[in-house]
GUKELO-453598 format. One line per field, with one value per residue: x, y, z of N, C-alpha, C, CB in turn; residue number from 1. Coordinates in steps of 0.1 Angstrom, whole numbers, m for minus. Glycine has a CB too. Layout:
n.c1 c(X|...)
n.c2 c(Y|...)
n.c3 c(Z|...)
ca.c1 c(X|...)
ca.c2 c(Y|...)
ca.c3 c(Z|...)
c.c1 c(X|...)
c.c2 c(Y|...)
c.c3 c(Z|...)
cb.c1 c(X|...)
cb.c2 c(Y|...)
cb.c3 c(Z|...)
n c(NUM|...)
***
This chain:
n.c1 c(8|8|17|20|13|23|49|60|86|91|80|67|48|40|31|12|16|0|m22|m48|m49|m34|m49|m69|m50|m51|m68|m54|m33|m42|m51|m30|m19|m34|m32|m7|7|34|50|72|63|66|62|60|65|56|71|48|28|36|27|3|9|29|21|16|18|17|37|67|89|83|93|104|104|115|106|119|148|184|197|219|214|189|196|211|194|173|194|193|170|171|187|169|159|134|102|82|69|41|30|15|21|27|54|87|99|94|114|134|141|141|121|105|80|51|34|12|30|15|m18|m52|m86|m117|m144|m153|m149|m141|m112|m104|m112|m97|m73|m79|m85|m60|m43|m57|m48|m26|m36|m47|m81|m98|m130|m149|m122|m116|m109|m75|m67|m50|m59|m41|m39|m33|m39|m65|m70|m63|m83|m108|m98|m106|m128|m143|m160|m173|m188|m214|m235|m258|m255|m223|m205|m184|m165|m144|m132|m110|m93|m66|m63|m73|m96|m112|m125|m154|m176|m163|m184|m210|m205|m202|m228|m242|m229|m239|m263|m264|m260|m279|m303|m306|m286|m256|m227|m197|m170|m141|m121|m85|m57|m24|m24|m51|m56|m63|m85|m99|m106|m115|m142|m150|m149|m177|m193|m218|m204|m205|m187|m154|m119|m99|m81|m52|m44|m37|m24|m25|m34|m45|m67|m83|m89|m107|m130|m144|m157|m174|m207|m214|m197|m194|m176|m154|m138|m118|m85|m91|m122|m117|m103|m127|m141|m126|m128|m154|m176|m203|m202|m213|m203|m191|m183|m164|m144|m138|m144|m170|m176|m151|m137|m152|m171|m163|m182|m207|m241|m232|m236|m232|m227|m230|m234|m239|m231|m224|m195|m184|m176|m147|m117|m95|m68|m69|m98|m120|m144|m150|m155|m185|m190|m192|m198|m227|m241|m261|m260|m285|m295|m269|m280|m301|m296|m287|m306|m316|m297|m296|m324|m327|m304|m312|m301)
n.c2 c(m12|25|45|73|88|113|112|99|94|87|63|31|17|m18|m31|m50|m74|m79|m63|m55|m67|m45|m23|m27|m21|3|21|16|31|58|61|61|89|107|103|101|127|139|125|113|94|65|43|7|m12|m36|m40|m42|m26|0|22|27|43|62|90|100|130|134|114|106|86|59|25|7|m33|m62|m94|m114|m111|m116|m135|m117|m91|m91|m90|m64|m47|m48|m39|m11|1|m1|18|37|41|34|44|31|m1|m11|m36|m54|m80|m97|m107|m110|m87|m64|m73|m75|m49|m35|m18|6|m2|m22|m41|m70|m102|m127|m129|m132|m129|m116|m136|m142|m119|m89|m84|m59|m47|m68|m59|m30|m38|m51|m25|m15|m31|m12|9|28|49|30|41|51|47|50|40|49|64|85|104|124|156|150|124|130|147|126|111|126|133|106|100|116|115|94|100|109|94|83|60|46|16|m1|m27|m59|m87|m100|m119|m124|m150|m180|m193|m177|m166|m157|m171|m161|m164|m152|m133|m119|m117|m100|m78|m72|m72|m45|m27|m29|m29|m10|12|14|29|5|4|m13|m25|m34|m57|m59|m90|m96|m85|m101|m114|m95|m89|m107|m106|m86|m84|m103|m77|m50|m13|m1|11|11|1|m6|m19|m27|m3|16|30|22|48|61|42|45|71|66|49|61|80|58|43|16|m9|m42|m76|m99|m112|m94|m74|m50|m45|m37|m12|m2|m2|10|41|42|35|16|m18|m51|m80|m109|m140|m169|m195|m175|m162|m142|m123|m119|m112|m94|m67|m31|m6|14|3|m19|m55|m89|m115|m151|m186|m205|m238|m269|m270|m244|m214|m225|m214|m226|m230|m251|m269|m294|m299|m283|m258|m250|m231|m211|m211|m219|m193|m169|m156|m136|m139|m116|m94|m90|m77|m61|m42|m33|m20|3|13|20|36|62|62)
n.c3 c(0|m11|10|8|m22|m32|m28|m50|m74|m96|m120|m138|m158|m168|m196|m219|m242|m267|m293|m284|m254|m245|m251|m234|m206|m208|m189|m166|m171|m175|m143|m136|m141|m134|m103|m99|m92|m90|m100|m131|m155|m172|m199|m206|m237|m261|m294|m313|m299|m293|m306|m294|m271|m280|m286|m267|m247|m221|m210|m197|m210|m234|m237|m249|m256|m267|m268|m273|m277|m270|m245|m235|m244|m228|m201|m202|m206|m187|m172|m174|m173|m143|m137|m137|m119|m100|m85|m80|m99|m116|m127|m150|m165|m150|m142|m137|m139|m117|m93|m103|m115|m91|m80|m51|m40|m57|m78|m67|m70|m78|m77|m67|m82|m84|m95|m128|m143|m161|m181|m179|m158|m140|m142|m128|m106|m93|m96|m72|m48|m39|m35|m54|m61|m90|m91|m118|m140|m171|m209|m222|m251|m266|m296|m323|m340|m369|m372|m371|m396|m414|m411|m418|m448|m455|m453|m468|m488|m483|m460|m467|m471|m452|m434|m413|m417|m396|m401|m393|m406|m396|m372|m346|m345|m362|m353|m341|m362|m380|m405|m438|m460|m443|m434|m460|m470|m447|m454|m477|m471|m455|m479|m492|m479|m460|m471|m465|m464|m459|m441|m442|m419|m405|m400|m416|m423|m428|m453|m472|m467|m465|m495|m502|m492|m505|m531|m537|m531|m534|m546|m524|m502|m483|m487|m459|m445|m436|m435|m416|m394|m352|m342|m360|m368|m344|m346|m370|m358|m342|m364|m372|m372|m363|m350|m370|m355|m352|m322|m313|m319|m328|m321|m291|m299|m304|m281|m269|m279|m275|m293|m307|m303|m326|m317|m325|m309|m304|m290|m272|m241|m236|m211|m201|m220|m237|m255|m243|m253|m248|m254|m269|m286|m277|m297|m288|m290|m264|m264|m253|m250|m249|m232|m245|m244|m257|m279|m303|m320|m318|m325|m348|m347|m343|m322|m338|m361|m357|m354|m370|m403|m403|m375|m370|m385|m370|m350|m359|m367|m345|m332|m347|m348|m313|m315|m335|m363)
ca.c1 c(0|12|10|18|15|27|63|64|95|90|68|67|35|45|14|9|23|m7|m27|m63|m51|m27|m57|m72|m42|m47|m73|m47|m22|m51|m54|m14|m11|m42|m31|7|6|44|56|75|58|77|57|66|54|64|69|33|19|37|21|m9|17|39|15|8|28|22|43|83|90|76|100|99|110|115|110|129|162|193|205|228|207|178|202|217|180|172|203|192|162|178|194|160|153|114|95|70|64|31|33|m1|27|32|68|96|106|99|117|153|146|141|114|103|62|51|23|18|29|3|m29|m66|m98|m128|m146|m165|m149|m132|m98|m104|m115|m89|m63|m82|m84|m47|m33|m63|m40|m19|m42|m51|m83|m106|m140|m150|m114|m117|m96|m69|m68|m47|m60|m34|m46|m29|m47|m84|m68|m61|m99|m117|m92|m106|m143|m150|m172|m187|m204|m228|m241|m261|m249|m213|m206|m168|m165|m132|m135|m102|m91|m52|m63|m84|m107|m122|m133|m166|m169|m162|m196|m220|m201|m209|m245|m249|m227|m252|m279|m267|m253|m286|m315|m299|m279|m247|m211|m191|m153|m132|m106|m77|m42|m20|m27|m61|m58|m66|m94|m112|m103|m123|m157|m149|m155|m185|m205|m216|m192|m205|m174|m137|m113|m92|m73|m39|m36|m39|m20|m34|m43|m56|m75|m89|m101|m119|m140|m148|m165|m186|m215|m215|m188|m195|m162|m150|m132|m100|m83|m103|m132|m111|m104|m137|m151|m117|m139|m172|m183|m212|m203|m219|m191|m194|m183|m172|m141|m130|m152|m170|m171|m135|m129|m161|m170|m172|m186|m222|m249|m226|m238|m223|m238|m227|m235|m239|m225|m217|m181|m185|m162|m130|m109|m87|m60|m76|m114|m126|m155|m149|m159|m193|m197|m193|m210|m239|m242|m266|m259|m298|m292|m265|m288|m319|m291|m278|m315|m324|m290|m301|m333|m324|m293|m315|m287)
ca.c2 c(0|34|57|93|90|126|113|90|105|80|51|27|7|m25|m34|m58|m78|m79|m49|m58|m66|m39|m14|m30|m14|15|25|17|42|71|61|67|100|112|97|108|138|143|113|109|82|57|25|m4|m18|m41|m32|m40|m19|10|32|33|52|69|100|104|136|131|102|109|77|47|16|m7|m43|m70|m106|m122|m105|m126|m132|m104|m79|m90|m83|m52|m41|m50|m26|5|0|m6|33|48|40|38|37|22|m3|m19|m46|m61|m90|m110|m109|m110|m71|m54|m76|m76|m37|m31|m9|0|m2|m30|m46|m84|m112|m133|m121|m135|m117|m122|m145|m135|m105|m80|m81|m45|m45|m75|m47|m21|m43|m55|m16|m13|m29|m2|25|36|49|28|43|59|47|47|35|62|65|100|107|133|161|141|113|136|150|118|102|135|127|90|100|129|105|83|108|118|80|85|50|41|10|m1|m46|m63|m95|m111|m118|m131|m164|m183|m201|m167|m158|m160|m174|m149|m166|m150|m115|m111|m122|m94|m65|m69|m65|m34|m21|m30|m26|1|23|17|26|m2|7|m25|m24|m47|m54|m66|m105|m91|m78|m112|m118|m85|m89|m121|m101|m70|m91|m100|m71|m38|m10|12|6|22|m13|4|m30|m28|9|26|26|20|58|64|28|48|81|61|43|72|83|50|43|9|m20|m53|m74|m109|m112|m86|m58|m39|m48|m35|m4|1|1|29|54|41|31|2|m31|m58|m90|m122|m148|m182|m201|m167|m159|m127|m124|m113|m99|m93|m50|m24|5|17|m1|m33|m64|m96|m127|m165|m202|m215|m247|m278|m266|m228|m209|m236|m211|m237|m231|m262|m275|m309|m298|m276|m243|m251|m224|m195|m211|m219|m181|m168|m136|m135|m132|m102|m84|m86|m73|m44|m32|m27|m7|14|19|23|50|63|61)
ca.c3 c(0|m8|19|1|m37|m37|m35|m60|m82|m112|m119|m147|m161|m178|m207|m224|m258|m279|m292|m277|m241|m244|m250|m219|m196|m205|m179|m155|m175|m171|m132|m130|m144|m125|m93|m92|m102|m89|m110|m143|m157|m184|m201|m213|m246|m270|m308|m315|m292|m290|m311|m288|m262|m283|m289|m253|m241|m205|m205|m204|m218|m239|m238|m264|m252|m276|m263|m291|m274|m266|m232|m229|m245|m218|m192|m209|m208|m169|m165|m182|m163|m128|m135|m139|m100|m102|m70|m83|m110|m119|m136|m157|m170|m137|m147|m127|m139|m103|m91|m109|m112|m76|m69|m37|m44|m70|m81|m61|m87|m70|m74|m72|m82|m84|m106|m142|m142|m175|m180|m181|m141|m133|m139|m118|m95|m91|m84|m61|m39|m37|m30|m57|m70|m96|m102|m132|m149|m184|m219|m225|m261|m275|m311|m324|m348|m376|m372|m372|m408|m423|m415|m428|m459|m462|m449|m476|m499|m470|m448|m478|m467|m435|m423|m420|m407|m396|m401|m393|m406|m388|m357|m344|m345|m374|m349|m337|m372|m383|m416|m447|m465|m433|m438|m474|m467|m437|m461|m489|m469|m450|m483|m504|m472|m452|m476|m461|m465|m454|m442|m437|m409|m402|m406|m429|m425|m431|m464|m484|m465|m469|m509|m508|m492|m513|m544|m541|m532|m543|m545|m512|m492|m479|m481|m448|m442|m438|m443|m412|m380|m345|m340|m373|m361|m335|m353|m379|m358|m340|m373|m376|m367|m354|m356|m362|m355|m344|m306|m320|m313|m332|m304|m281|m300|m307|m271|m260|m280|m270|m303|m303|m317|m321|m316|m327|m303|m305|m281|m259|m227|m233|m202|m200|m233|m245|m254|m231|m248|m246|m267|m277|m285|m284|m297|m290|m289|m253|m263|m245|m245|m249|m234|m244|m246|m265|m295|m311|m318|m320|m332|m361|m344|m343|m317|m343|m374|m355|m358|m388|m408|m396|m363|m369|m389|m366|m341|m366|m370|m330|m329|m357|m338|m310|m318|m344|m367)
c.c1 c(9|8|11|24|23|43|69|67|93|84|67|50|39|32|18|13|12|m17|m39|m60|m43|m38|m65|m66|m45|m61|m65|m38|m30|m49|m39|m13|m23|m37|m16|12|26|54|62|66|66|63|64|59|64|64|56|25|21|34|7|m2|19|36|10|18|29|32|58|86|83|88|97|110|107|119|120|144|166|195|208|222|198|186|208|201|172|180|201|181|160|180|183|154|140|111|85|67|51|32|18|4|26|40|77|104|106|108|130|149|146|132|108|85|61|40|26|21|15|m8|m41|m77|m105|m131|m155|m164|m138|m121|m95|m104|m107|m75|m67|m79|m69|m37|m46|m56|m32|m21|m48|m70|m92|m120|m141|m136|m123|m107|m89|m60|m64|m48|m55|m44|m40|m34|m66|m79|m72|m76|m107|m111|m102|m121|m154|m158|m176|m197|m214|m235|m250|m256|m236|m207|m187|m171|m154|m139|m124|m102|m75|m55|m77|m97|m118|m130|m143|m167|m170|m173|m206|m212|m204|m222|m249|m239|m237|m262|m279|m263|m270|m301|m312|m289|m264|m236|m204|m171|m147|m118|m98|m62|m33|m19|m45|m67|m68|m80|m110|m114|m115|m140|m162|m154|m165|m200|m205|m202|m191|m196|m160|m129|m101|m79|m58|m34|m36|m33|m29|m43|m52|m67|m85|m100|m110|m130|m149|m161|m177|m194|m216|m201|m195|m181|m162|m141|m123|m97|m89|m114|m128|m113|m114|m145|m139|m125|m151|m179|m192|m207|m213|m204|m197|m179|m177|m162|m138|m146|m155|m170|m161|m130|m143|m161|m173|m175|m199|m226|m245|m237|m228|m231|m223|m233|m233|m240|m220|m205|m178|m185|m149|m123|m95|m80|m61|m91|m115|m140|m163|m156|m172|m203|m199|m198|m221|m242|m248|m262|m276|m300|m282|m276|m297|m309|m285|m292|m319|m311|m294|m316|m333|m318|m297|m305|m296)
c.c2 c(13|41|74|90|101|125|104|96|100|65|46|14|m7|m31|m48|m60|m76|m66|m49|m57|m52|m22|m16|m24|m1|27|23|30|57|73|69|80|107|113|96|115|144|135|115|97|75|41|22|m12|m25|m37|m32|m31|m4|24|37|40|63|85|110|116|135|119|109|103|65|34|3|m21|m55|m82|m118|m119|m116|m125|m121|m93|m80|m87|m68|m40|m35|m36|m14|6|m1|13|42|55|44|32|31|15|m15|m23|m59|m77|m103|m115|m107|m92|m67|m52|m70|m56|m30|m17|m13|m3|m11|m39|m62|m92|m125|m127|m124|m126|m124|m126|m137|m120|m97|m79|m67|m40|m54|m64|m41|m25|m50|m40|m7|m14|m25|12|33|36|42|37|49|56|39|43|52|64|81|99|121|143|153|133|119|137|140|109|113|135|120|95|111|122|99|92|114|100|82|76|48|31|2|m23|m48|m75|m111|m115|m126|m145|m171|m188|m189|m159|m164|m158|m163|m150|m155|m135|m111|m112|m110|m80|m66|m67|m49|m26|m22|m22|m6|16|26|19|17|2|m4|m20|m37|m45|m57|m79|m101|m87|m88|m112|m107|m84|m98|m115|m91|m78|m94|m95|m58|m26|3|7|14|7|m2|m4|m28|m16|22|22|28|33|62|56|36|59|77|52|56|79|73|52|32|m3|m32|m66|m91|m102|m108|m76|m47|m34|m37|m21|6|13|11|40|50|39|20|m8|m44|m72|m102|m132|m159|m189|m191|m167|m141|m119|m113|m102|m94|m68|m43|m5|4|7|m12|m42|m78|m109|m140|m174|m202|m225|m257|m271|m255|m222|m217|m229|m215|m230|m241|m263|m284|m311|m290|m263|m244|m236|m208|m200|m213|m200|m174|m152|m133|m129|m114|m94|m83|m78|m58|m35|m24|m21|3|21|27|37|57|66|60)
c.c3 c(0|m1|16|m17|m45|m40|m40|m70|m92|m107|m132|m149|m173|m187|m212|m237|m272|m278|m285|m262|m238|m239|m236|m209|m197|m196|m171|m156|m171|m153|m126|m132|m140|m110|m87|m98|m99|m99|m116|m146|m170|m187|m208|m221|m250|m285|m313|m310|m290|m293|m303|m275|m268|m285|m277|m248|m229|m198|m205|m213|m222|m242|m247|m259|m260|m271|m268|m288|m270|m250|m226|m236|m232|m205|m190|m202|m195|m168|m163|m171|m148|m128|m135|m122|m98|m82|m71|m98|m107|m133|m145|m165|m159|m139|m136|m125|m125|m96|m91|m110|m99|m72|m57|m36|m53|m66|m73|m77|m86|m70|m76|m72|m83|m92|m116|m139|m157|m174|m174|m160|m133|m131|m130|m106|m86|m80|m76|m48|m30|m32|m39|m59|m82|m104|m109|m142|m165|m195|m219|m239|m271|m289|m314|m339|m359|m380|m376|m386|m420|m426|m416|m444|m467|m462|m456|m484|m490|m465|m457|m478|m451|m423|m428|m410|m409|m399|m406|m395|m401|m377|m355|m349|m355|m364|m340|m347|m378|m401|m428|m454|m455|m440|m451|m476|m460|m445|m472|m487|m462|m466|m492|m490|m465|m453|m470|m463|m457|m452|m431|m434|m406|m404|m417|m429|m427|m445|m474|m482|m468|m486|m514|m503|m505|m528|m547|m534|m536|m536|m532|m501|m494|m476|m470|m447|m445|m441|m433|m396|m368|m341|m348|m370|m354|m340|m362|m370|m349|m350|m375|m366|m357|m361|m354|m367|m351|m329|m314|m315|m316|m324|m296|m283|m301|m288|m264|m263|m283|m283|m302|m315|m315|m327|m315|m313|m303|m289|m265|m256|m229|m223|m194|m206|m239|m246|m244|m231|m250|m255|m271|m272|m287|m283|m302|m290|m274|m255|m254|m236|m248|m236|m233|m240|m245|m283|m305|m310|m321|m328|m337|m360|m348|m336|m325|m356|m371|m352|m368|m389|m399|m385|m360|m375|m383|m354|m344|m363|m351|m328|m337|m351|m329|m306|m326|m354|m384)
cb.c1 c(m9|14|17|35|3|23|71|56|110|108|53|82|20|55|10|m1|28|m14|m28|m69|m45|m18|m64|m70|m27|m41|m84|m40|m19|m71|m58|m1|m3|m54|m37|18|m12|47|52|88|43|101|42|71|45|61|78|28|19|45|20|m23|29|44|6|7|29|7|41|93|100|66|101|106|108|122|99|124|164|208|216|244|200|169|209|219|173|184|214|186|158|196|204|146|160|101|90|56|76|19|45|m8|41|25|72|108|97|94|113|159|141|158|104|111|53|66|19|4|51|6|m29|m70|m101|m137|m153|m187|m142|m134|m90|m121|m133|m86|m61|m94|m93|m42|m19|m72|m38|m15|m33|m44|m76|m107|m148|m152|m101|m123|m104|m59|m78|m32|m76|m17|m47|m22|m45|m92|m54|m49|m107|m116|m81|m101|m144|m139|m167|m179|m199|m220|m227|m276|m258|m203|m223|m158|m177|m121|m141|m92|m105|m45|m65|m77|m101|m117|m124|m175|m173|m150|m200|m221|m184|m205|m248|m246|m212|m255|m288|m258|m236|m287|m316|m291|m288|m247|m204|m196|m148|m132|m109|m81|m35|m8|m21|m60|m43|m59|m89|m109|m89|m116|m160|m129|m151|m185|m210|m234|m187|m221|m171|m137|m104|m100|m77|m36|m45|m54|m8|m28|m38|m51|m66|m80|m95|m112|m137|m136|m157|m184|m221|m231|m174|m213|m154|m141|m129|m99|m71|m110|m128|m98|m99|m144|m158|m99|m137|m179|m175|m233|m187|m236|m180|m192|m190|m169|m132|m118|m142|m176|m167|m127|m115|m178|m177|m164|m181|m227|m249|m209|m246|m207|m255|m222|m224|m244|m220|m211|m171|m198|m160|m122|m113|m100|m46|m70|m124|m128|m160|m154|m152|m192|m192|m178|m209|m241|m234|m287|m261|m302|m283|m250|m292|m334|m282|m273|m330|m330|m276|m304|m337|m324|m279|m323|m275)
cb.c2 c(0|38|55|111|92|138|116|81|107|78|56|22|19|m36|m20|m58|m96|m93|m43|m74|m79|m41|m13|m44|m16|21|22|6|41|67|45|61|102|107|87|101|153|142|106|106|82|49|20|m12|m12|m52|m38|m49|m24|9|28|21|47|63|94|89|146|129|87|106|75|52|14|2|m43|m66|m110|m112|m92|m124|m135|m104|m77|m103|m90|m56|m53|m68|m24|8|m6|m22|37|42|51|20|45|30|m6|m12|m53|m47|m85|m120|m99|m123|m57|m55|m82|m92|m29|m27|m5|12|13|m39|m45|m94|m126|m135|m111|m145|m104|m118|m159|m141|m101|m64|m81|m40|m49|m89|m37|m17|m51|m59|m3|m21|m30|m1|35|38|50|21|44|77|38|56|28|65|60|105|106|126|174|136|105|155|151|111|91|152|118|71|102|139|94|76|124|128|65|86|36|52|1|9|m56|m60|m92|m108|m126|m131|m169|m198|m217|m157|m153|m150|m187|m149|m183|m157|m112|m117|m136|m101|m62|m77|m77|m30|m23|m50|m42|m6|35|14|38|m14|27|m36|m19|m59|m58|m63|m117|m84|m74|m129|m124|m69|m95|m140|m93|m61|m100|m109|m72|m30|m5|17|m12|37|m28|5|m41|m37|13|30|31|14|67|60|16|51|90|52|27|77|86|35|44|4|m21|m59|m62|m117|m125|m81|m53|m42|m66|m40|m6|m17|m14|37|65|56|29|4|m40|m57|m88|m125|m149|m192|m209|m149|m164|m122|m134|m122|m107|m105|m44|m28|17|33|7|m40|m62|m96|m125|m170|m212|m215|m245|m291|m273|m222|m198|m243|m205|m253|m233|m275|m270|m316|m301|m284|m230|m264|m225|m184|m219|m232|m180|m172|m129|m144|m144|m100|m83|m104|m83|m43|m42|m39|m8|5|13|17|48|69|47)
cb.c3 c(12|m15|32|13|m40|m27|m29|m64|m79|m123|m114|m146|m169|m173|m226|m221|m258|m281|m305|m282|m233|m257|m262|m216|m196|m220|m178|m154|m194|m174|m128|m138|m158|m126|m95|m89|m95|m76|m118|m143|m159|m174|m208|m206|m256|m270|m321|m313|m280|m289|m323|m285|m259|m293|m297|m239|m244|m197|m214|m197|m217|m254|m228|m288|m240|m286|m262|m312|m264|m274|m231|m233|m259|m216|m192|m231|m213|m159|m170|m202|m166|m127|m146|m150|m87|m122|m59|m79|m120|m115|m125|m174|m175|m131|m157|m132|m149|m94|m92|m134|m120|m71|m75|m24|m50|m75|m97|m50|m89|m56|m79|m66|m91|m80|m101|m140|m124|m179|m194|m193|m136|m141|m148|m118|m97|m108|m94|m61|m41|m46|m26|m67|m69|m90|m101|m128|m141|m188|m239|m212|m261|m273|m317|m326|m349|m373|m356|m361|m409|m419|m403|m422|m454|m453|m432|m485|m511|m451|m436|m502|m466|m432|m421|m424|m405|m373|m411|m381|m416|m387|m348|m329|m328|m388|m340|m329|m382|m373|m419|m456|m464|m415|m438|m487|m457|m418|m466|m496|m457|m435|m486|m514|m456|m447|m475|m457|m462|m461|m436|m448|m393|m412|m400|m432|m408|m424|m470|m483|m452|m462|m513|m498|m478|m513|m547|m546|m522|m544|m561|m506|m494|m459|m497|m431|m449|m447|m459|m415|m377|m335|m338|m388|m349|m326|m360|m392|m351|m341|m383|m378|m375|m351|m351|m366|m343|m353|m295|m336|m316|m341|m293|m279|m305|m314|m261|m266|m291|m262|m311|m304|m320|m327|m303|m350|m302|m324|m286|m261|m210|m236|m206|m205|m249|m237|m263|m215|m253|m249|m279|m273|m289|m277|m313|m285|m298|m245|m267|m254|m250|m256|m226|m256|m243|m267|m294|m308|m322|m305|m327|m373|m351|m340|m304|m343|m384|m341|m360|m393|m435|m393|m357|m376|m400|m360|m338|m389|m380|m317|m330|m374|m333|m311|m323|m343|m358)
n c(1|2|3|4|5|6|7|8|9|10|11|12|13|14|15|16|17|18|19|20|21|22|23|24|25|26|27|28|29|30|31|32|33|34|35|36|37|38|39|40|41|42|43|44|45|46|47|48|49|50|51|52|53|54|55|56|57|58|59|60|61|62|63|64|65|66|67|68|69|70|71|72|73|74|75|76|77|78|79|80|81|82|83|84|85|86|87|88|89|90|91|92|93|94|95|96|97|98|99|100|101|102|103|104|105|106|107|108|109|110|111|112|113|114|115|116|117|118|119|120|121|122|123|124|125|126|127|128|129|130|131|132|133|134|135|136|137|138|139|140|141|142|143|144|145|146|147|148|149|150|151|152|153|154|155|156|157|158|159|160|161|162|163|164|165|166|167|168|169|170|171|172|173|174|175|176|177|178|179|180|181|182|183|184|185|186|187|188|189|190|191|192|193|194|195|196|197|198|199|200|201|202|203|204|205|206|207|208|209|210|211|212|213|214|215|216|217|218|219|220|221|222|223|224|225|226|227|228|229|230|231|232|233|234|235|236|237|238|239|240|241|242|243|244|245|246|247|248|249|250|251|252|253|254|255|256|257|258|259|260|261|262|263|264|265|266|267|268|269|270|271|272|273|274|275|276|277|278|279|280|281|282|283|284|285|286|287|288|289|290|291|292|293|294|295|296|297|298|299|300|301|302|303|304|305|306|307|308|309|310|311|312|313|314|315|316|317|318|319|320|321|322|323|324|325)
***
């Protein structure tokens, strides 16, 4: 437990490797630089992530740490880090860092919470611990003017569409994606019932796959895929209306600026990861074995083709209601 926050001289937040949980920490990152207001603050990302830092001026520094290092660079690394003399690092990895850098405050490595609860609130709840702070933390998502430029740029022919709707159709892992048949089924109908602009987001292992919807349907759409880094990511959804997404980072991104999605489902626990801004929906299968959350299936992802475009679209129209949108 800290007992005076005020003289905490520097303080380090270590995040997370992938971009989705990564966006998850950063309601902790908000909590820090509200809550030691004497600080320096320094994170720690990895090359994937660091761009959702690097824009942040209240930070001193953003650390980029590359697990793939040798030995003696990971020691090399420790070192530099040993000289910064942090009083406090929280640590979201349950890594040994606190440790080997010797602060005197640090997150436990040990830590149980409570059950059926958001990644998003397992954090909160970790540098609760400590003293700080929780309610009302939110995602801490800096969109630079740069980034506003470049999606009034892309969004000068869309917004003469009244609907514009954002659909990632990847996700890291093949067995969270919902199949590319159902997605061209549920864009033809917002693009033929609904009048919508479709603007497809993703990365670059993404590209093929949006090629293969893009083909066959009509031509009201922005292919985004692969062409816009994580802030730009951010300002464009900003502009949609609603996303609808597999379990991805996008998700993630979606619900930092409170955008509504509706998320398809199948072996992760939404639960956990599911959205958390306003209005989302997320539809699964309660299945035998729903939530596996297994790197294999035995039984050919049943829980996300039992899924109909049907279902999303009876799910698009009561947000459109709803949000009168």
């Amino acid at each position: 437990m800290i007992k005076n926050k005020d003289k905490i001289n520097s303080a380090l937040l270590i995040s997370l490797s992938n971009i989705g949980d990564a966006i998850l920490t950063t309601p902790v990152l908000g909590i820090m630089l509200k809550q030691l207001p004497m600080a320096k603050i320094d994170v720690l990302a990895s090359p994937r992530t660091v761009e959702l830092f690097n824009n942040n001026t209240h930070l001193r520094e953003v650390i980029v740490y590359n697990k793939h290092d040798s030995i003696r660079g990971k020691i090399a690394f420790i070192k530099k880090l040993r000289l910064k003399h942090y009083d406090l690092v929280i640590d979201l990895k349950n890594s040994a860092f606190p440790f080997l850098i010797g602060a005197y405050y640090r997150t436990p490595l040990f830590f149980k919470t409570k059950e059926n609860i958001s990644m998003k609130e397992k954090h909160l709840q970790k540098i609760k611990t400590l003293g700080f702070e929780t309610q009302g933390a939110d995602f801490l998502i800096k969109i630079d003017k740069e980034s506003e430029i470049f999606v009034e740029k892309v969004f000068s022919e869309a917004k003469a569409k009244k609907r514009i709707v954002a659909i990632s159709v990847g996700a890291r892992s093949h067995i969270k994606r919902w199949p590319l048949n159902n997605f061209i089924e549920v864009c033809k109908k917002l693009q033929d019932k609904y009048e919508a602009c479709i603007v497809f987001l993703g990365d670059d292992a993404d590209v093929s796959l949006v090629e293969e919807v893009t083909a066959e349907i009509g031509d009201s759409y922005l292919n985004l895929a692969g062409k816009t880094n994580l802030i730009q990511l951010a300002a464009i959804l900003k502009h949609c209306n609603i996303l609808i997404c597999n379990d991805s980072a996008i998700m993630h991104m979606a619900s930092a600026v409170n955008k509504p999605v509706i998320a398809l489902f199948g072996p992760t626990d939404s639960k956990k990861y599911g959205p958390e801004s306003e209005n989302s929906i997320v539809i699964y299968k309660k299945i035998k074995c729903s939530p596996c959350q297994k790197a294999q299936c035995i039984f050919n992802h049943e829980c996300l083709k039992l899924i109909t475009p049907q279902e999303v679209l009876s799910k698009i129209e009561i947000l459109i209601d709803k949000l009168n949108i």
